[in-house]
PDB file of N, CA, C and O in Angstrom, chain B, residues numbered from 101:
ATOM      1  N   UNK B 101     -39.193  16.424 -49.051  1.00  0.00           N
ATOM      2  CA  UNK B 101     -40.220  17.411 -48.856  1.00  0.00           C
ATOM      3  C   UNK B 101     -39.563  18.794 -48.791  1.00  0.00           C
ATOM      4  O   UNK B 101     -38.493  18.988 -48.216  1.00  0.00           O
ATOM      5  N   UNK B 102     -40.370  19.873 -49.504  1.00  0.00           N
ATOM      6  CA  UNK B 102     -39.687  21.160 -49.563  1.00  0.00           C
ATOM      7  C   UNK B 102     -39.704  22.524 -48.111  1.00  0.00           C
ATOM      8  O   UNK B 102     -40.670  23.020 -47.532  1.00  0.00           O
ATOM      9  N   UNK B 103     -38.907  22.654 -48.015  1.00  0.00           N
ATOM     10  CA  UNK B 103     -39.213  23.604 -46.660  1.00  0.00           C
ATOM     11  C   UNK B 103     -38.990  24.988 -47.199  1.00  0.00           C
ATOM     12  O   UNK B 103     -37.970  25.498 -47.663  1.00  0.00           O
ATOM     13  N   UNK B 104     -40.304  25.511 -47.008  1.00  0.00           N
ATOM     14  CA  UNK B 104     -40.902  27.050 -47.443  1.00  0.00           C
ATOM     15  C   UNK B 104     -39.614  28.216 -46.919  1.00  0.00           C
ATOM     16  O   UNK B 104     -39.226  29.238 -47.485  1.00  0.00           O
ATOM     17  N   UNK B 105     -39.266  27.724 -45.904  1.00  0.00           N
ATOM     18  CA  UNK B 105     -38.499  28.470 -45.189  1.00  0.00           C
ATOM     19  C   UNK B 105     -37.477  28.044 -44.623  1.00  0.00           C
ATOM     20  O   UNK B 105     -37.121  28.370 -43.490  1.00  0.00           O
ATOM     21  N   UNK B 106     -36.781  27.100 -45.528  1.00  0.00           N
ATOM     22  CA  UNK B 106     -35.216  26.328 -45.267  1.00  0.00           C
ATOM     23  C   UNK B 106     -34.075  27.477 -44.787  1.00  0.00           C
ATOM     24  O   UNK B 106     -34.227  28.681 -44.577  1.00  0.00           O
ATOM     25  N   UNK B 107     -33.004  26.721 -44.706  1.00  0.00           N
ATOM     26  CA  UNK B 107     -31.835  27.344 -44.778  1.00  0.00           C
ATOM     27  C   UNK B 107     -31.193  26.903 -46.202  1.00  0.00           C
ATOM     28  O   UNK B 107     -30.756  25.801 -46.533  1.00  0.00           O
ATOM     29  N   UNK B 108     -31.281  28.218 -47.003  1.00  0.00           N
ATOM     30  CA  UNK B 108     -30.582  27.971 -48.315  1.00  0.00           C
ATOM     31  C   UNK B 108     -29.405  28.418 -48.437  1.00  0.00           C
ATOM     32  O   UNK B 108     -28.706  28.261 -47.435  1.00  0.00           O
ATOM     33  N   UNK B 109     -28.783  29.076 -49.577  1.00  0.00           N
ATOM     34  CA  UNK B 109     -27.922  29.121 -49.685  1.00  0.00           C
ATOM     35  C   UNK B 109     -27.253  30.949 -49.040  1.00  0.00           C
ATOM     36  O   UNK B 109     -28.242  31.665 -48.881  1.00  0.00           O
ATOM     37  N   UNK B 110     -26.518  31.375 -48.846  1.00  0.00           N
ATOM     38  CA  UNK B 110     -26.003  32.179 -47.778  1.00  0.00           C
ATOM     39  C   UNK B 110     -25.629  33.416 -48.967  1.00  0.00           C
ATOM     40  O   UNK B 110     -24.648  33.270 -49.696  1.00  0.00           O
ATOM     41  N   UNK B 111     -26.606  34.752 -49.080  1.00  0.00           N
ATOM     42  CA  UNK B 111     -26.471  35.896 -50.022  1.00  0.00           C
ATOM     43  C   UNK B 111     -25.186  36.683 -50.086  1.00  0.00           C
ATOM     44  O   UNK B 111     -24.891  37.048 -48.948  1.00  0.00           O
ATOM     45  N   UNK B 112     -24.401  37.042 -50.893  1.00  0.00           N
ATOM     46  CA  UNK B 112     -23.087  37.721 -50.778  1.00  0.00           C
ATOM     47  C   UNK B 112     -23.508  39.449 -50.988  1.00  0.00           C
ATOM     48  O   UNK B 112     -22.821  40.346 -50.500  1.00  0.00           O
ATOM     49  N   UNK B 113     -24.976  39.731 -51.946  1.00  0.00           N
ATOM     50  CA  UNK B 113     -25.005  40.620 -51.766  1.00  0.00           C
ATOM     51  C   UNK B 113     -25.473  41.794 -50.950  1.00  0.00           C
ATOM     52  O   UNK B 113     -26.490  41.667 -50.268  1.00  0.00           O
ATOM     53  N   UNK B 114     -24.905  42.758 -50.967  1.00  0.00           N
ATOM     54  CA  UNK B 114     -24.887  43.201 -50.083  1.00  0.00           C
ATOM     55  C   UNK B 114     -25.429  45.069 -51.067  1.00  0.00           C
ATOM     56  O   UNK B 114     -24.927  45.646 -52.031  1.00  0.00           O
ATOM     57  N   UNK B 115     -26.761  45.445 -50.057  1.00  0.00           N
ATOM     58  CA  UNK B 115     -27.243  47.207 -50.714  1.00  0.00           C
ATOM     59  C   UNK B 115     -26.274  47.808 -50.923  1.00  0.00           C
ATOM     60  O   UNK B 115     -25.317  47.467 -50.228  1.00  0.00           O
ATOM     61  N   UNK B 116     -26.084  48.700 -51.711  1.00  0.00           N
ATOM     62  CA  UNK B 116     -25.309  49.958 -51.696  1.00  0.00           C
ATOM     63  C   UNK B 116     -26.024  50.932 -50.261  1.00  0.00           C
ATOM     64  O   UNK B 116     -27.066  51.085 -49.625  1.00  0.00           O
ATOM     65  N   UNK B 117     -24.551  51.418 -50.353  1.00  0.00           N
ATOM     66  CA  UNK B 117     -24.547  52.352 -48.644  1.00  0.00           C
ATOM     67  C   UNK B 117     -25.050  52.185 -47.722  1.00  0.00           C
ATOM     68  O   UNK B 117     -25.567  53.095 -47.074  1.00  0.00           O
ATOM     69  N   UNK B 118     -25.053  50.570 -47.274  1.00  0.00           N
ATOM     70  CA  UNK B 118     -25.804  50.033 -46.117  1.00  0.00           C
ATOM     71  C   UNK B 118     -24.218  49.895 -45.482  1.00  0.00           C
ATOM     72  O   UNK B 118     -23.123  49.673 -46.000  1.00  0.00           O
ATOM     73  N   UNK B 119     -24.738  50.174 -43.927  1.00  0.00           N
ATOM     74  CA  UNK B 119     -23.519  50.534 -43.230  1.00  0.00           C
ATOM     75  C   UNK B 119     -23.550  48.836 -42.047  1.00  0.00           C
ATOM     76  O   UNK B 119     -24.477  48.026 -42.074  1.00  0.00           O
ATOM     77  N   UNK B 120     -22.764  48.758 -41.483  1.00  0.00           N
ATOM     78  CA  UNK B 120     -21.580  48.965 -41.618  1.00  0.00           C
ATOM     79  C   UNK B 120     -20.734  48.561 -42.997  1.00  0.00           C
ATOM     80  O   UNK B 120     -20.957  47.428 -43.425  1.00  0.00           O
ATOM     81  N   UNK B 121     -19.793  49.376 -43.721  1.00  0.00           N
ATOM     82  CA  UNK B 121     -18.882  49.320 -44.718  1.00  0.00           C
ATOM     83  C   UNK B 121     -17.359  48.652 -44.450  1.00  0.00           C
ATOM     84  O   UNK B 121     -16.501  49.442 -44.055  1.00  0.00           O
ATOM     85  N   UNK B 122     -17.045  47.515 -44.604  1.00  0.00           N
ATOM     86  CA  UNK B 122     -15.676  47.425 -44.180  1.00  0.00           C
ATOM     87  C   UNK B 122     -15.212  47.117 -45.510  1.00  0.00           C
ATOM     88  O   UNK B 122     -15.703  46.506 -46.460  1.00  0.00           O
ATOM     89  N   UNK B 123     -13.550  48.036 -45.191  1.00  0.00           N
ATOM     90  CA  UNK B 123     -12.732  47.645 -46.398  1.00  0.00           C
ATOM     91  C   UNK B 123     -11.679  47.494 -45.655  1.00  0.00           C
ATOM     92  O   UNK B 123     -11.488  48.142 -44.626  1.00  0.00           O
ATOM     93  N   UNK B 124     -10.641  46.329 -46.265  1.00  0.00           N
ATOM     94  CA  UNK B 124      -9.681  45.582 -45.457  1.00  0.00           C
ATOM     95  C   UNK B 124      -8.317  45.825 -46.638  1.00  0.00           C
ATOM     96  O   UNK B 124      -8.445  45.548 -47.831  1.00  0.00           O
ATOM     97  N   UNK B 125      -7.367  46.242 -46.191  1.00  0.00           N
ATOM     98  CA  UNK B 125      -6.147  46.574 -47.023  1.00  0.00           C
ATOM     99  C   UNK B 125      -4.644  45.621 -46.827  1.00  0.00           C
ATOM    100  O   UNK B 125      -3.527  46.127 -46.933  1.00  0.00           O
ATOM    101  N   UNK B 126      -4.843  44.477 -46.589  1.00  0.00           N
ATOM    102  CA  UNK B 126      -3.749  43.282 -46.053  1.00  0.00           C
ATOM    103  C   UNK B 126      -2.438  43.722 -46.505  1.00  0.00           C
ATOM    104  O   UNK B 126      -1.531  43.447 -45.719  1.00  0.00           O
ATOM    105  N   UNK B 127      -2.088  44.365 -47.623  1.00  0.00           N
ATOM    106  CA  UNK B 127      -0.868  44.355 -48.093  1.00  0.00           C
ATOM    107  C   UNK B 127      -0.282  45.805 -47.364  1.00  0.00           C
ATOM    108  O   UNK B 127       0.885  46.197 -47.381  1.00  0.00           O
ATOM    109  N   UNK B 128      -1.419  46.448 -46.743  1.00  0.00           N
ATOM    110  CA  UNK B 128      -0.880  47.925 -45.991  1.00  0.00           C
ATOM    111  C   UNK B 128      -1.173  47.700 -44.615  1.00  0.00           C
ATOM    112  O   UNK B 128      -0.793  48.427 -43.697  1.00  0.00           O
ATOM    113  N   UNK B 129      -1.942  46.548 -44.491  1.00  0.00           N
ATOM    114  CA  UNK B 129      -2.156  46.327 -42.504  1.00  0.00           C
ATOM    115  C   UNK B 129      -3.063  46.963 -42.131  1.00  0.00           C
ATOM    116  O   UNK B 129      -3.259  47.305 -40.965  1.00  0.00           O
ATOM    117  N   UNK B 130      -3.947  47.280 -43.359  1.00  0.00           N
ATOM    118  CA  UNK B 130      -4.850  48.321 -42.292  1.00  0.00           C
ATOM    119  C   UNK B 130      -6.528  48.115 -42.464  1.00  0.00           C
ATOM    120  O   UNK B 130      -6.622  46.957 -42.871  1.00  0.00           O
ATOM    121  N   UNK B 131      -7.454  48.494 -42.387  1.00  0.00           N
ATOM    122  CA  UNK B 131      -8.949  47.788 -42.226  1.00  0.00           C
ATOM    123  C   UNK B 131      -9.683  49.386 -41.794  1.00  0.00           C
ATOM    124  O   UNK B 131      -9.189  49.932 -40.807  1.00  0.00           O
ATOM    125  N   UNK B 132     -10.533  49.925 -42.329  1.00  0.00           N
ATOM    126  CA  UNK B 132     -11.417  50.719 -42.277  1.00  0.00           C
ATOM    127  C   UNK B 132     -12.960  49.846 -42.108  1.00  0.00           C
ATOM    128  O   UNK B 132     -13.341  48.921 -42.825  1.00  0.00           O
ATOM    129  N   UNK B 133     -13.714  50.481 -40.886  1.00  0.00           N
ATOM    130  CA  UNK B 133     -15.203  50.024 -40.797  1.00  0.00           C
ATOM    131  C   UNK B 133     -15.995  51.604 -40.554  1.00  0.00           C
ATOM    132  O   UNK B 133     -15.943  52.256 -39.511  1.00  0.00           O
ATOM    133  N   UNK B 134     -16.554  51.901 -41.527  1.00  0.00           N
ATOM    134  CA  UNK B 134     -17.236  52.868 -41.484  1.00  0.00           C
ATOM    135  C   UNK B 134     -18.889  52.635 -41.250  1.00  0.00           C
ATOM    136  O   UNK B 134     -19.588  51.922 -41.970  1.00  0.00           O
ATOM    137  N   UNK B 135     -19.338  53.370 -40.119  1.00  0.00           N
ATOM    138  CA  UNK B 135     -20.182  53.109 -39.283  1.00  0.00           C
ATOM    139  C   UNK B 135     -21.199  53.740 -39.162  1.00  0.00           C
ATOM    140  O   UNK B 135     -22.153  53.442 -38.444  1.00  0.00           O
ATOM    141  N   UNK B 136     -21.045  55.017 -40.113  1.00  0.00           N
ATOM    142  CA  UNK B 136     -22.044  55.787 -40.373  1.00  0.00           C
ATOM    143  C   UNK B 136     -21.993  57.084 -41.477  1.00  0.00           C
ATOM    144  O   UNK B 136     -20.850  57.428 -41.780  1.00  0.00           O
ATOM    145  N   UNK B 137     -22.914  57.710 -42.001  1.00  0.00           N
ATOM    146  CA  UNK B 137     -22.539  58.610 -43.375  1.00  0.00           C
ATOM    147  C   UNK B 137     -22.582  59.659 -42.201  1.00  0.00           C
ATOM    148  O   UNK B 137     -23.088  59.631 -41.079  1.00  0.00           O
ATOM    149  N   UNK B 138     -21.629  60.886 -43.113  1.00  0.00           N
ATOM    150  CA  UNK B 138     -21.271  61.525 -42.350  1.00  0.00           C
ATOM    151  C   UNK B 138     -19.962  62.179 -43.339  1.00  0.00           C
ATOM    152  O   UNK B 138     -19.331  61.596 -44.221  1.00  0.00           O
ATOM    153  N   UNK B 139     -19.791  63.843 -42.758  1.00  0.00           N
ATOM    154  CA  UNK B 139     -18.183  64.220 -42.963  1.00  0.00           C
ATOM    155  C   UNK B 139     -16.997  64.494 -41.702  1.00  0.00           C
ATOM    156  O   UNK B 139     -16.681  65.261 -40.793  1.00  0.00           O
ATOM    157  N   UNK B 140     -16.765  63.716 -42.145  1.00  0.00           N
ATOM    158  CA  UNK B 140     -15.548  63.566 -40.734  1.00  0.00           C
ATOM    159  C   UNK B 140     -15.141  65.723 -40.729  1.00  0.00           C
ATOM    160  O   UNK B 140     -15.088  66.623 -41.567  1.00  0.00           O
ATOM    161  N   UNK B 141     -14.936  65.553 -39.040  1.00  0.00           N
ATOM    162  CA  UNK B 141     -14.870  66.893 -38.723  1.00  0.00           C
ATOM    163  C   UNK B 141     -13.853  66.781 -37.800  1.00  0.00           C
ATOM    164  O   UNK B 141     -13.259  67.810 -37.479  1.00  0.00           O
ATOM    165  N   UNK B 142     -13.531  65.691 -37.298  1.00  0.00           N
ATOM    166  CA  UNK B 142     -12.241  65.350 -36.184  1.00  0.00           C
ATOM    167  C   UNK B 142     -11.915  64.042 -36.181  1.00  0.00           C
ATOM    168  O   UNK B 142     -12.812  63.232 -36.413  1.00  0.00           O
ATOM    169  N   UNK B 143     -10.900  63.693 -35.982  1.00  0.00           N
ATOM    170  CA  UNK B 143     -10.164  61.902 -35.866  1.00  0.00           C
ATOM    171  C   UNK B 143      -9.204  62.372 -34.655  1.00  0.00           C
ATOM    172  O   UNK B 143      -8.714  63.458 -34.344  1.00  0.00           O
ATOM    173  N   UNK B 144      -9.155  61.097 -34.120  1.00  0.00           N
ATOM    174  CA  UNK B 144      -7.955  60.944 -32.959  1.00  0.00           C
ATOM    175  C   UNK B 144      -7.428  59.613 -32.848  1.00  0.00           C
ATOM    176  O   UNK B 144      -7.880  58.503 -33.129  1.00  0.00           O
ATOM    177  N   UNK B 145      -6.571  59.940 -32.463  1.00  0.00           N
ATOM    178  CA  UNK B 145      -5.494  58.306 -32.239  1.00  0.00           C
ATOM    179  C   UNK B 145      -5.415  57.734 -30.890  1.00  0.00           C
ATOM    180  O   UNK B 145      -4.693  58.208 -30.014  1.00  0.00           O
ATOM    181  N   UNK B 146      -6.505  56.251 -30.668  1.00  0.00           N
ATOM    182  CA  UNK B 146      -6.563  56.317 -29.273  1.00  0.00           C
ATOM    183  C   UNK B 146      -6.236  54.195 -29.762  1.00  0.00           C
ATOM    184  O   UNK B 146      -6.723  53.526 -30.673  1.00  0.00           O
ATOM    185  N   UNK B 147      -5.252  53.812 -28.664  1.00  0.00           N
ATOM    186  CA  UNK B 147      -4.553  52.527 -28.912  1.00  0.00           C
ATOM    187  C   UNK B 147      -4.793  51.642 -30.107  1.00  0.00           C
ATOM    188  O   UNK B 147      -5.345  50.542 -30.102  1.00  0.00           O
ATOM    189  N   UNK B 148      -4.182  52.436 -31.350  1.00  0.00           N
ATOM    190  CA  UNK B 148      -3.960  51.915 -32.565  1.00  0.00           C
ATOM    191  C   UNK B 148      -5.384  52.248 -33.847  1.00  0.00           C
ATOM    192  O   UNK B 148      -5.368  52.155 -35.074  1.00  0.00           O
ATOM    193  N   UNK B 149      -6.078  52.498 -33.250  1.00  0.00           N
ATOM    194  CA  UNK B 149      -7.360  52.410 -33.506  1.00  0.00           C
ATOM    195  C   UNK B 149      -7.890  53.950 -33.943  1.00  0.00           C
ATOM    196  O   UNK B 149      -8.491  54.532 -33.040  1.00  0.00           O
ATOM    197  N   UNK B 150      -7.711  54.861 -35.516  1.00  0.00           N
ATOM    198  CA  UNK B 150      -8.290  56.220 -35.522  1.00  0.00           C
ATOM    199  C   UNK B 150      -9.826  55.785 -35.581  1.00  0.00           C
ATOM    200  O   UNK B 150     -10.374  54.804 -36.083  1.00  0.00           O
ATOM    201  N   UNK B 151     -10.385  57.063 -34.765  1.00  0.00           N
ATOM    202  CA  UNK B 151     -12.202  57.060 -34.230  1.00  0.00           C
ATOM    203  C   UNK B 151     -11.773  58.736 -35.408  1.00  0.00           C
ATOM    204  O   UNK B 151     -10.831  59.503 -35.608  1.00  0.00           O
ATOM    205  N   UNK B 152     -13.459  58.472 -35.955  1.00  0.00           N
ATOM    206  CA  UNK B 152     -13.135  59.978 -36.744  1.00  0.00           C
ATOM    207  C   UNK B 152     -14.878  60.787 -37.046  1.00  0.00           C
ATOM    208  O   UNK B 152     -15.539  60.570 -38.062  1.00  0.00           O
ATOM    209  N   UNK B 153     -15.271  61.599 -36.028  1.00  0.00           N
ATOM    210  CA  UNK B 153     -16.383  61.675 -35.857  1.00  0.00           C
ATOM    211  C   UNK B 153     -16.684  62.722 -36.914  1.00  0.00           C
ATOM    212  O   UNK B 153     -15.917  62.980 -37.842  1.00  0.00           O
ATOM    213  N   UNK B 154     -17.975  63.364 -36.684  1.00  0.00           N
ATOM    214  CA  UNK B 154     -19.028  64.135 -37.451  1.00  0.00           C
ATOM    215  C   UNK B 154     -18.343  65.617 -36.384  1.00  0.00           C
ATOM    216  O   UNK B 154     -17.526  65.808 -35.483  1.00  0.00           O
ATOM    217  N   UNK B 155     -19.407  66.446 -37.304  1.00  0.00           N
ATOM    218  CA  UNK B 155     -19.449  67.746 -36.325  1.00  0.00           C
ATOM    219  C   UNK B 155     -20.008  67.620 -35.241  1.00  0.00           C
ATOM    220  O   UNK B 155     -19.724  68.453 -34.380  1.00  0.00           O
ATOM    221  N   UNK B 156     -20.758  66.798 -34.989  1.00  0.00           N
ATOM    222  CA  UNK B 156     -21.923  66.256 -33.720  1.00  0.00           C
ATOM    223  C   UNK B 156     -20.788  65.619 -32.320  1.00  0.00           C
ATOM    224  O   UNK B 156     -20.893  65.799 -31.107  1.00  0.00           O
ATOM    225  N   UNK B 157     -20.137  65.137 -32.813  1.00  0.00           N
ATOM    226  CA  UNK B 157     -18.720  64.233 -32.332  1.00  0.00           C
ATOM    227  C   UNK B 157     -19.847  62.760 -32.758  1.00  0.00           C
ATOM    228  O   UNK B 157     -20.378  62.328 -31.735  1.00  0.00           O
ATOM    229  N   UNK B 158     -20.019  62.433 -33.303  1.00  0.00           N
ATOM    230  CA  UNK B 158     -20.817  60.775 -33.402  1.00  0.00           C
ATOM    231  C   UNK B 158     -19.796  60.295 -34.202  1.00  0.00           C
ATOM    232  O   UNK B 158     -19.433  60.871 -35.227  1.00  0.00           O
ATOM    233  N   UNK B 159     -19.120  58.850 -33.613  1.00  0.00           N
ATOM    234  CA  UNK B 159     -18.098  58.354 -34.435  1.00  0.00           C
ATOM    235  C   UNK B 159     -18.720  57.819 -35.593  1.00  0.00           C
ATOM    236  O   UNK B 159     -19.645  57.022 -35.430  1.00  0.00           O
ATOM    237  N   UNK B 160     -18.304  58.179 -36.909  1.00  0.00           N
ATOM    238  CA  UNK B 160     -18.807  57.674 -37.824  1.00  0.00           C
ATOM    239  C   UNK B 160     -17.959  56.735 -39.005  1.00  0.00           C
ATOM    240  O   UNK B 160     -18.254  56.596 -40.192  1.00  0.00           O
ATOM    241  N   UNK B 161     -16.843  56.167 -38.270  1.00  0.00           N
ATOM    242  CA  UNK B 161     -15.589  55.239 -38.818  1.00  0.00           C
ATOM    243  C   UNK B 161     -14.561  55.082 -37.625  1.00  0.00           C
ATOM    244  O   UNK B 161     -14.245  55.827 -36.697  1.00  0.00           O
ATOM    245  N   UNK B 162     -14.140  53.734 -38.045  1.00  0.00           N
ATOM    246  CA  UNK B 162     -13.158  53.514 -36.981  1.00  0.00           C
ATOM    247  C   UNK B 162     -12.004  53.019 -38.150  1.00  0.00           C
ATOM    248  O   UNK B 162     -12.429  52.518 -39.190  1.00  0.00           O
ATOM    249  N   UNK B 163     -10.508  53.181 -37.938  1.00  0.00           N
ATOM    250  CA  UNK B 163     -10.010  52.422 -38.703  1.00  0.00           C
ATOM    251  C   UNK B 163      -8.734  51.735 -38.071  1.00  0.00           C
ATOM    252  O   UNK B 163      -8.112  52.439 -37.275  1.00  0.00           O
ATOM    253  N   UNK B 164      -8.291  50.559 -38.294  1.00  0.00           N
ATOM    254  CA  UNK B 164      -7.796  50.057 -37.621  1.00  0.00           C
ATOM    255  C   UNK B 164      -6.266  49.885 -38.149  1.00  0.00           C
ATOM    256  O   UNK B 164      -6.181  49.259 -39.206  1.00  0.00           O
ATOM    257  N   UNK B 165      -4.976  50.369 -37.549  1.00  0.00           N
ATOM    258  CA  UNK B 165      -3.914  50.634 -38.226  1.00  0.00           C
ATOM    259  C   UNK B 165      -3.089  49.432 -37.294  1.00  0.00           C
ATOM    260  O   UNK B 165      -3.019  49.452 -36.065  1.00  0.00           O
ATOM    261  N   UNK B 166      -2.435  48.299 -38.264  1.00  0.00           N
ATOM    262  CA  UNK B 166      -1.396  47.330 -37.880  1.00  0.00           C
ATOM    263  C   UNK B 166      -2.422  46.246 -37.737  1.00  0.00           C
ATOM    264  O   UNK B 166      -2.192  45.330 -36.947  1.00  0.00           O
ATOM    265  N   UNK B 167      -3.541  46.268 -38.436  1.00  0.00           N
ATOM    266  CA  UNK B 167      -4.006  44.992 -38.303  1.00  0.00           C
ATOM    267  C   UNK B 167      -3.308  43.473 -37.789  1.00  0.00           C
ATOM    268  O   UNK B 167      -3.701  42.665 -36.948  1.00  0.00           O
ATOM    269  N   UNK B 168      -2.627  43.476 -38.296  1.00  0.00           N
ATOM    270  CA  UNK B 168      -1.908  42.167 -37.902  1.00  0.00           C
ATOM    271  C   UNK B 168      -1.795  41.853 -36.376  1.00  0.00           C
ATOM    272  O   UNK B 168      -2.226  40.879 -35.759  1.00  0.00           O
ATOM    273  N   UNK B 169      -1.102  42.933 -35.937  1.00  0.00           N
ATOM    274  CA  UNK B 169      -1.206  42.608 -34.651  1.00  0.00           C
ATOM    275  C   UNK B 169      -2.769  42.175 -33.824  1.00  0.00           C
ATOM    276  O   UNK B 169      -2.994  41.422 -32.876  1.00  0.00           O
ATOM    277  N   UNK B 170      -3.490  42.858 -34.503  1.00  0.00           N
ATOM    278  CA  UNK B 170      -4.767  43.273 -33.565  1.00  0.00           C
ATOM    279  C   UNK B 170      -5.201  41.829 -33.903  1.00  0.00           C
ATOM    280  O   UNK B 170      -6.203  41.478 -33.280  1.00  0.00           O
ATOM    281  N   UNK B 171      -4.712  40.969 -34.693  1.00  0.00           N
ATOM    282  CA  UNK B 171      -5.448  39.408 -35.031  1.00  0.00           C
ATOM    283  C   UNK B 171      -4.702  39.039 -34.175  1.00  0.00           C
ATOM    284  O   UNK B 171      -5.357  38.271 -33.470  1.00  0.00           O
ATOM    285  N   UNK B 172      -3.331  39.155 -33.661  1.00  0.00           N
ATOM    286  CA  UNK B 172      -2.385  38.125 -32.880  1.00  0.00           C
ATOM    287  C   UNK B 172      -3.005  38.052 -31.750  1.00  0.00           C
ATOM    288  O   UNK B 172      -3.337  37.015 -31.177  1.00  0.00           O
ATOM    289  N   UNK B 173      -3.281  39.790 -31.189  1.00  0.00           N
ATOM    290  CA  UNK B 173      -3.963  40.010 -29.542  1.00  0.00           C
ATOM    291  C   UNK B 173      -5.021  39.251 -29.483  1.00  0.00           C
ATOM    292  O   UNK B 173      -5.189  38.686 -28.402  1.00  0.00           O
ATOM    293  N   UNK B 174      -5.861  39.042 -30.384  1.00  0.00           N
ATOM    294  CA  UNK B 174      -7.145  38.500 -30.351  1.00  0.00           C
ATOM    295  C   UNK B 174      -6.838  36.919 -30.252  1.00  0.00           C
ATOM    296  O   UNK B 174      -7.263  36.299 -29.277  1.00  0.00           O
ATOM    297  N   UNK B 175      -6.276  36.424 -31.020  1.00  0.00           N
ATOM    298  CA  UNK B 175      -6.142  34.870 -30.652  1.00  0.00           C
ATOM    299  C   UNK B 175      -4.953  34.439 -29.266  1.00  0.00           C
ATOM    300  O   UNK B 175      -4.783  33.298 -28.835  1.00  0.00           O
ATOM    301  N   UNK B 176      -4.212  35.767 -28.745  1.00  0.00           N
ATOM    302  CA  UNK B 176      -3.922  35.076 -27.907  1.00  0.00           C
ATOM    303  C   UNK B 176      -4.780  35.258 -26.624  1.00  0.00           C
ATOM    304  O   UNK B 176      -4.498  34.677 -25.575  1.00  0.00           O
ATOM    305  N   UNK B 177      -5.698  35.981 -26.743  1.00  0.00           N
ATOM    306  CA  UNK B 177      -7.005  36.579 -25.636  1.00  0.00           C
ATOM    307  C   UNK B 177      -7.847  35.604 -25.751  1.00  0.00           C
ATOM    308  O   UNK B 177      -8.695  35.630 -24.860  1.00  0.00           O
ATOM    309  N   UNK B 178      -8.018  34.268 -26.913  1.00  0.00           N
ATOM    310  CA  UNK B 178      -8.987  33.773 -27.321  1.00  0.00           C
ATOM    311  C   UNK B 178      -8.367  32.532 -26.044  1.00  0.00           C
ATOM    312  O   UNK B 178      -8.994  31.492 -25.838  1.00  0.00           O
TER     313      UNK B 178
END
């Protein structure tokens, strides 16, 4: 029997400029999640992690530098 409203199969696509945006760079360690449109007007370096806001200060990207590690902390926190 057919269910109108199954669980099918799982969509990969994804809108243009629907946020959050992540791009992941493995061979440089590093991972950008951009979180909102916007022109960055300030960034700061706060534990590994650049925050890089608007003129407003609204963070509108985070990017994450040494990825690797930040997976190790996480599974050994897990």
């Amino acid at each position: 029997m057919a269910h109108p409203h199954g669980h099918g199969k799982f969509s990969s696509k994804k809108k243009l400029g629907s946020k959050p945006e992540i791009f992941m760079d493995r061979d440089n360690d590093f991972a950008s999640i951009k979180i909102a449109s916007g022109i960055e007007a300030k960034s700061y370096l706060k534990d590994g992690f650049v925050f890089s806001e608007d003129a407003k200060g609204r963070i509108i990207e985070i990017q994450i530098l040494n990825l690797s590690l930040l997976s190790r902390t996480l599974k050994k926190a897990a």
